[in-house]
N, C-alpha and C positions, 0 to 999 in steps of 0.2 A: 097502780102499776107504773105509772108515771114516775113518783116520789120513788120507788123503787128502782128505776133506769139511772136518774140521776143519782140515787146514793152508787149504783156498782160502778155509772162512768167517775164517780169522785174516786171513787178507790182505786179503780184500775191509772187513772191519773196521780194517786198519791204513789203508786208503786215504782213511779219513775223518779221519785224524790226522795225514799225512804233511805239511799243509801249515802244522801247528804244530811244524813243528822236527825232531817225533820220530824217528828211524830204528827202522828195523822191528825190529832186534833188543831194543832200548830197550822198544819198545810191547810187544812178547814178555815182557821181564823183567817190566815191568809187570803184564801180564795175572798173574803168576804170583804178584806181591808181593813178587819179591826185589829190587827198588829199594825201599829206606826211606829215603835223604837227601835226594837230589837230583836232580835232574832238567833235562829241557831243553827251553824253551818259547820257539819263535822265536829260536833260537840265543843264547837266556843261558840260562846254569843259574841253575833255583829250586830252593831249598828245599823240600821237603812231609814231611810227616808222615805219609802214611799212601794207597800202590799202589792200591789198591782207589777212592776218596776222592777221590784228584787224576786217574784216567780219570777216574771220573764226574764231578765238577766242569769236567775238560776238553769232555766233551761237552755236558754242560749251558749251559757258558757259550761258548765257542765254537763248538761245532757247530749244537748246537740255538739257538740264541741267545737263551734265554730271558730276557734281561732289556734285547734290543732294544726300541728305545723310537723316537719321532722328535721330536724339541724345536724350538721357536720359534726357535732362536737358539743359536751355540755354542758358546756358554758354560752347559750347562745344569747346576743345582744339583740335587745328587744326593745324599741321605744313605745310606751301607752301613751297616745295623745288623749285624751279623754279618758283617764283613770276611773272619774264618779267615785263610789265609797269601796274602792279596791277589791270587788272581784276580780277583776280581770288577772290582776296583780297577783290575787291567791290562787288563782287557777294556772298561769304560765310558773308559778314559785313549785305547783304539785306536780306540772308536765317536766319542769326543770329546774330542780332544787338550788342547782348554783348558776344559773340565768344570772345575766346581768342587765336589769330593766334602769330603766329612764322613765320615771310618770309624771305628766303633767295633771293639774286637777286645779280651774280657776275660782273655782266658787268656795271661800272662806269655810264654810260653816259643811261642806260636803268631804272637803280637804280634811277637815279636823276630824269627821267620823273614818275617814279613809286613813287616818293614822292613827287611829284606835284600831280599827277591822288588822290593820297590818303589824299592829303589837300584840293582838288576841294570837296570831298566828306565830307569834315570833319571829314575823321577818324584817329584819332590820337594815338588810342590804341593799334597799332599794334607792335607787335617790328619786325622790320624790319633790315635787317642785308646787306650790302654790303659782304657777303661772298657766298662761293661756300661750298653745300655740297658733302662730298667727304669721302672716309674710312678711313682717317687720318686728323690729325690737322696738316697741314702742308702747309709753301707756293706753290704756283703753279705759272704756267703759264695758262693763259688763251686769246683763241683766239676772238678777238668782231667779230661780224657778223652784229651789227648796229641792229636787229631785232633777229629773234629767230636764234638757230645754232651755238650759239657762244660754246665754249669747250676747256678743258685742252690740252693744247700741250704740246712736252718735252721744245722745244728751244723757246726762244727770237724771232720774228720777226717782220715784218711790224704792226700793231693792235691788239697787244699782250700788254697784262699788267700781273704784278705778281697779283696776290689775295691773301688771307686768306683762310683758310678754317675752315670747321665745321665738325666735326666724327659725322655721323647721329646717331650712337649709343649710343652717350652720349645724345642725345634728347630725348632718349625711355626710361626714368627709370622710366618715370608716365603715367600712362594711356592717349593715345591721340583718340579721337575720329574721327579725318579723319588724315589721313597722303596723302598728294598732292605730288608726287618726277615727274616733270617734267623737267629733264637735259639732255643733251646732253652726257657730260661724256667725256670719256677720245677717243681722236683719237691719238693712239701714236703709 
């Protein structure tokens, strides 16, 4: 009886996902973590980094639709400070097909799937920035995490790269219609 609750709670929980792409077997693996590449959203394969990370991001930004907004006009300007591997980017692209986004995304190797994710889609408009935003223009350290969590450190070490950075406040001298700041930030 037991085995049986939990197969009908996995279903009634796939049912909230079947209308991004997923098939049920897929959301299964998922649930489990043994999907680590790729995946499939709206009938293209993304990239992700990490089972756990990319549900919850799917339900966050799809299901619950936390970062629904409703704009003057639509074309609204949008900065993603924490991009990750561009849903966020896909999902403000579906709410506003000709948005004008600004994304940041500092982690090399996150960046690179995140401009895969946003070629499967077609979307080419975005600028996209391999830098970290931060209160100054200045190099940094930055620690990877391979998936979210990555953040400024003082020193050099194992999975550490220097970045770029971006002064959020030089981004605001025009009117933005959503501002996204999803970072980690400094653990120093």
């Amino acid at each position: 009886m037991k085995l049986i609750k939990k197969n009908i709670k996995k279903i009634l929980e796939f049912r909230r996902y079947k209308f991004l792409g997923l098939s049920y077997n897929e959301f299964s693996a998922l649930k489990k973590g043994s999907i680590k590449k790729t995946s499939i959203l709206f009938d293209k394969e993304v990239k992700i980094t990490d089972s756990f990370w990319y549900l919850h991001s799917l339900n966050e930004l799809f299901i619950e639709e936390v970062y629904k907004f409703t704009a003057n006009n639509n074309k609204p300007k949008i900065i993603d400070c924490g991009s990750n591997i561009g849903l966020s980017i896909i999902y403000f692209k579906r709410l506003f097909p000709e948005s004008e986004i600004i994304a940041f995304e500092p982690d090399n190797d996150i960046f690179n799937i995140s401009e895969y994710n946003l070629n499967q889609f077609n979307i080419c408009d975005v600028k996209l920035y391999q830098k970290a935003v931060w209160i100054n223009e200045e190099p940094l350290i930055f620690a990877k995490r391979g998936s979210l969590g990555g953040h400024i450190v003082e020193e050099k070490a194992e999975n550490t790269i220097e970045i770029e950075t971006v002064r959020l406040k030089n981004l605001l001298h025009e009117k933005i219609d959503f501002l996204k700041i999803d970072i980690e930030g400094a653990r120093i």
